[in-house]
C-alpha positions in Angstrom: 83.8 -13.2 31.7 83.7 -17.2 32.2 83.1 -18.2 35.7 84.8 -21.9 36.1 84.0 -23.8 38.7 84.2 -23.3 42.3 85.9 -19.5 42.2 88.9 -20.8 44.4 91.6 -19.3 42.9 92.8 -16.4 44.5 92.9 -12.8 43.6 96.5 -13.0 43.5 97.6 -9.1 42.4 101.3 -8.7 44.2 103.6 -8.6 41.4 106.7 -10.0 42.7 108.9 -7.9 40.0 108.2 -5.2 41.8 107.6 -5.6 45.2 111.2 -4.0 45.5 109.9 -0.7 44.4 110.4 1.5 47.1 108.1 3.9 49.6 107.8 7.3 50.3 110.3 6.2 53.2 112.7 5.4 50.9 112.5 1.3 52.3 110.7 -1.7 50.5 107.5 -1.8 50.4 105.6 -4.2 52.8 103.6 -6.6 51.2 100.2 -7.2 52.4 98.1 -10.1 52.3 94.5 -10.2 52.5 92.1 -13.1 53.4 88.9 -13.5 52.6 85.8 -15.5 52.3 82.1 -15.7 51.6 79.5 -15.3 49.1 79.7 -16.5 45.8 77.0 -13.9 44.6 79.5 -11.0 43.9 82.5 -13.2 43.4 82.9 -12.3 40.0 82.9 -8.6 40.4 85.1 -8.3 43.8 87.7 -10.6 42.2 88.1 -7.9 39.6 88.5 -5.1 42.1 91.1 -6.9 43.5 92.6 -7.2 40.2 92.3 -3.9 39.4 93.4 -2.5 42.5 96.6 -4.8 43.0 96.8 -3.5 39.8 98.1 0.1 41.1 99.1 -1.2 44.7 101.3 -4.3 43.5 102.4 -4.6 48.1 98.8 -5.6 48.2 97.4 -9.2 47.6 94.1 -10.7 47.8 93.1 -14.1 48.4 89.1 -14.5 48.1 87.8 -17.6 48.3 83.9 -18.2 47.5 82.7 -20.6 50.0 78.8 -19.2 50.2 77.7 -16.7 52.8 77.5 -18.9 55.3 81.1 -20.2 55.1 82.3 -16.3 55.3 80.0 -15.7 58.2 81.6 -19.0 60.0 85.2 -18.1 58.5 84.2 -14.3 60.1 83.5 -15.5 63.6 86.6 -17.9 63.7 88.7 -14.9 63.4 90.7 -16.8 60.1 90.0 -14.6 57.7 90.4 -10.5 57.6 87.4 -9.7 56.2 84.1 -11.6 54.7 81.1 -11.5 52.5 77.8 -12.2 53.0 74.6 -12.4 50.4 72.4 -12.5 54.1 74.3 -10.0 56.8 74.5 -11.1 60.0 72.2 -11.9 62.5 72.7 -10.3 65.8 73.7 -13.1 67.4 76.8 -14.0 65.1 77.6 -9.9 65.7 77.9 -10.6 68.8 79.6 -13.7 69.0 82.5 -11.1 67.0 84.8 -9.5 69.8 85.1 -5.4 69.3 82.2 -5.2 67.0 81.3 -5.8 63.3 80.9 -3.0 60.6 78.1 -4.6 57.2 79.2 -2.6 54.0 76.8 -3.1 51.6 79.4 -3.0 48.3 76.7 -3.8 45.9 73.6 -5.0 44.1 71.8 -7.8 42.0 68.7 -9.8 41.1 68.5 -13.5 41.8 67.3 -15.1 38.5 65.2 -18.4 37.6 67.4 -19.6 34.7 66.5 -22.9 32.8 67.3 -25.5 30.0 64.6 -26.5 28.0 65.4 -26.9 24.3 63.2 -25.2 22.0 61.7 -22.9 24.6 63.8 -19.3 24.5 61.4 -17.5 26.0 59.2 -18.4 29.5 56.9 -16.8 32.0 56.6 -17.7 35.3 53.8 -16.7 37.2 53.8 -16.4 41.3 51.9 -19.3 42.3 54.1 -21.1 39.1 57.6 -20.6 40.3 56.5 -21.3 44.0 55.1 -24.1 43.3 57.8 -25.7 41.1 60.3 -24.9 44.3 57.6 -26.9 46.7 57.2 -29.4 44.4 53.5 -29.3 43.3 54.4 -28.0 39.8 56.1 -31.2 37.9 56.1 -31.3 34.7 56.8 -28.0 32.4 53.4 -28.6 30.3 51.6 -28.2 33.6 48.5 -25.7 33.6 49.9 -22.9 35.2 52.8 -22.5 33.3 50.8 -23.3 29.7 47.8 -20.3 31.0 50.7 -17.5 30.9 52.7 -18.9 27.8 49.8 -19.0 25.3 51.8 -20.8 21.9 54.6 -22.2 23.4 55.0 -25.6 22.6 55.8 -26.8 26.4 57.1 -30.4 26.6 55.4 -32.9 29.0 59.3 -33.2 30.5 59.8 -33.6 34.3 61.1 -30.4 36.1 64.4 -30.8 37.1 64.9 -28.2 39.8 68.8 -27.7 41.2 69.1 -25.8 44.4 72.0 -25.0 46.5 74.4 -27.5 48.6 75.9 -25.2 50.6 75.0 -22.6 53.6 74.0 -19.8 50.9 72.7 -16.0 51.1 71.7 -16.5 47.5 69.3 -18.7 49.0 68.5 -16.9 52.0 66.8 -13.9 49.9 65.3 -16.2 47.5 63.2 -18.1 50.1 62.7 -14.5 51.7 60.7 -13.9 48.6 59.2 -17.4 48.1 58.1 -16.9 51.9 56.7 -13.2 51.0 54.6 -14.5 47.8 53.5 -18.0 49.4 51.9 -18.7 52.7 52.5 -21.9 52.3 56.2 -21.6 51.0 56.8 -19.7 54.6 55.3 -22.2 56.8 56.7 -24.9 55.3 59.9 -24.0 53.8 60.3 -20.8 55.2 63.8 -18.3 54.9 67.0 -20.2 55.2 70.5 -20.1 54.1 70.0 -23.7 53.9 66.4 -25.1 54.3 65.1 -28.0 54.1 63.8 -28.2 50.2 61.2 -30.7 49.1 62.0 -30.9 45.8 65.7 -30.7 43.5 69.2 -31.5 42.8 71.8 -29.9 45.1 74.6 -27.7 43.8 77.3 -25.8 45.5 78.0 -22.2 44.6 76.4 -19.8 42.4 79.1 -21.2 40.3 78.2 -25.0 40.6 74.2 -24.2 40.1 75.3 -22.5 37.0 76.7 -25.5 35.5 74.8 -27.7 36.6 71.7 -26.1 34.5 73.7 -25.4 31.6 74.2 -29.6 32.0 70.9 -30.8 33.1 68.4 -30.6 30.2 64.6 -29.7 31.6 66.4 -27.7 34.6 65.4 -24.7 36.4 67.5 -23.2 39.3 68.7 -20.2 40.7 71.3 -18.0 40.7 72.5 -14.4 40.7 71.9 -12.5 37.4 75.7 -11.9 36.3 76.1 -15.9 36.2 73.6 -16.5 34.1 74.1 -13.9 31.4 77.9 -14.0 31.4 76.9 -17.9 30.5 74.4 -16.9 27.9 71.7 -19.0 30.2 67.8 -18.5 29.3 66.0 -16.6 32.3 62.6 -16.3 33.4 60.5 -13.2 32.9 59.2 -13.1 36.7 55.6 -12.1 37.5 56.1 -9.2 40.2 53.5 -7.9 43.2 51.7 -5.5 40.3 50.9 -8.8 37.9 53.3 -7.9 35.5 55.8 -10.3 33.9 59.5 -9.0 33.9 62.7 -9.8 32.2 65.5 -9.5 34.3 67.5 -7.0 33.3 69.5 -4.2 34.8 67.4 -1.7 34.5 64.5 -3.4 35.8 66.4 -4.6 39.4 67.7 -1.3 39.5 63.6 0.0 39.3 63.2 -2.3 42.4 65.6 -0.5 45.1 64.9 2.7 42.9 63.1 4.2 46.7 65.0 2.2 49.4 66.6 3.4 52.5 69.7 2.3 54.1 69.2 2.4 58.0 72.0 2.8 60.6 73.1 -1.1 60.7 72.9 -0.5 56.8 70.8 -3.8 56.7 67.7 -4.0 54.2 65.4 -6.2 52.7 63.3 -5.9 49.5 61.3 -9.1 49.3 58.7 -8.1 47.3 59.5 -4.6 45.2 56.4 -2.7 45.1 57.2 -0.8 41.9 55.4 -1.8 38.6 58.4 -1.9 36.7 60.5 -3.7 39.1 61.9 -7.4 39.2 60.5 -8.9 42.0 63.9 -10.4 43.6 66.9 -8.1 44.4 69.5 -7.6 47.2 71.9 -5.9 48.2 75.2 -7.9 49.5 77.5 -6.9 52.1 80.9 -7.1 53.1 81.6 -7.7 56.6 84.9 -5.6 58.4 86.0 -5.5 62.0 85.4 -2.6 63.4 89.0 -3.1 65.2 91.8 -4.5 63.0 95.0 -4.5 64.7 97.1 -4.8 61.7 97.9 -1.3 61.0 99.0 -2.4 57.0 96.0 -4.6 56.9 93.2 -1.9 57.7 95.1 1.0 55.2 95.0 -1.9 52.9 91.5 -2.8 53.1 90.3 1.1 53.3 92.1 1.1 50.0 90.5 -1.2 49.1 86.5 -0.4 50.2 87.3 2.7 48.5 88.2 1.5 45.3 84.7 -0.4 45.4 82.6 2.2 46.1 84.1 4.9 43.6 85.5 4.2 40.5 84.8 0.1 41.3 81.1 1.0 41.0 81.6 1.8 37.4 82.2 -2.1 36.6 79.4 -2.9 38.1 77.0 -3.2 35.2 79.2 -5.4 32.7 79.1 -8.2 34.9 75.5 -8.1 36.1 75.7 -5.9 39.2 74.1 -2.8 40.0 76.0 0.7 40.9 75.3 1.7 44.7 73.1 5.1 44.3 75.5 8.0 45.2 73.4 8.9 48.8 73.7 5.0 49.6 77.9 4.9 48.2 78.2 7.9 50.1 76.7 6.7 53.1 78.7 2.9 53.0 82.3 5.0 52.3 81.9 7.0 55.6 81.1 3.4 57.6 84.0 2.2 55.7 86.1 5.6 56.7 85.7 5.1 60.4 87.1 1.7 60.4 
């Protein structure tokens, strides 16, 4: 899969050849259109659910437009979109600001990466105080001491970092400075959790999309971004160290060892900021879609049940090819009765 820029285009599934075909009433069937908007972290793999789904329900079309989480959340409020997405939830106080209430479905799961571009280096490790320090601006140069102490014969060029953050109002960024924040005291009082803090350091890029280029662009760059962008652009990643000292390649089955034990709660909202597990990648999330818990369009909400369960069924099962992880069944189970009480 190549992501292209800015994933703008829409999901557009309706087949117009056959929107004729009839319905079980013997009439036309309706077509319904869907907007939405939000984070650019599981672009990729909801724009293939719609695909697939409009796929088998050509009176249903999808427009998704990845705008960053806190675009959807803003889009969400307004009331101009039908449903949203959303790397960081919703704080209580944008729920509220949402007339008849506001359901979270967490649809799915990834790890935020540190991918870079330095030539001659294809393998790296990154050690706690190294990546936060890098992000606050004390680590400068990639032959500095604490990257050169955990990467013992690697010849490490005395290059400037070029770090590349995000532009935009991003829930990509929001967990990543949750875990900066939980590994550095000094990354949370002076950085501290954000969809869109104030960074000391870097290059600004918008989207998962636009970070992605941008390192595959920038020679000496380090940035980050969700784990499907990376390896569907055959980026170099960071083996991570993780709260047990270890140093570990982000791979599936290593983020999948990091929510291995978690717990949805009622308002299905939960963090891992630091995974506890040896084996386990230090930064994972899950991301949500957010759905009103009152749609008045009677087409719309069949459409988008129809959808959600799609997702959390056989949709689960493309999960993995593009860098995502499956919901566990008790969690899948869990989101699908939310999603059935809509």
């Amino acid at each position: 899969m190549k992501v292209k820029g800015a994933i703008s285009v829409a999901a557009l599934v309706a087949m117009t050849a056959l929107l004729s075909s009839c319905n079980g009433n013997g009439g036309e069937a309706k077509l319904v259109r869907l907007q939405g908007a939000g984070a650019s972290f599981p672009a990729p793999l909801y724009l293939k659910w719609f695909k697939t789904y409009g796929a088998g329900h050509p009176n249903v079309q999808v427009d998704y437009q990845s705008i960053g989480s806190g675009g959807g959340v803003k889009s969400f409020i307004d009331h101009t979109v039908d449903f949203a997405a959303s790397d960081a939830a919703m704080k209580p106080e944008d729920i509220a600001k949402v007339d008849g209430g506001v359901q979270l479905l967490p649809m799915t799961a990834g790890s935020i990466v540190l991918a870079y571009n330095l030539d001659g280096v294809p393998a790296l490790k990154l050690s706690r105080a190294a990546y936060s320090g890098i992000f606050l601006g004390h680590v400068k140069k990639w032959d500095d001491p604490l990257i050169a102490h955990d990467n013992p014969g690697v010849k490490l060029p005395s290059l400037p970092i070029n770090v590349i953050v995000r532009a935009d109002s991003s829930g990509t960024t929001f967990v990543f400075t949750k875990h900066l924040s939980a590994i550095s005291p000094e990354f949370e009082k002076t950085v501290g959790n954000n969809n869109m803090p104030a960074w000391p350091v870097g290059t600004r890029s918008k989207g998962n999309e636009g970070v992605t280029a941008s390192l595959k662009t920038t020679p000496g760059s380090i940035g980050y971004v969700e784990y499907g962008y990376a390896h569907s652009q055959g980026l170099a990643t960071v083996a991570l160290q993780n709260k047990s000292g270890a140093f570990i390649v982000p791979t599936i089955a290593s983020a999948t060892a990091a929510l291995a034990t978690v717990q949805l709660p009622a308002d299905m909202i939960v963090w891992v900021p630091d995974p506890e597990a040896a084996d386990a990648y230090p930064i994972v999330t899950f991301t949500w879609m957010l759905m009103y818990k009152k749609q008045p369009d009677p087409a719309k909400l069949a459409a988008l049940k129809g959808i959600l369960d799609y997702g959390l069924t056989d949709g689960q099962k493309e999960s993995e090819a593009l860098g995502y992880l499956p919901l566990p069944a008790a969690i899948a189970a869990q989101v699908k009765a939310a999603a059935d009480s809509l």
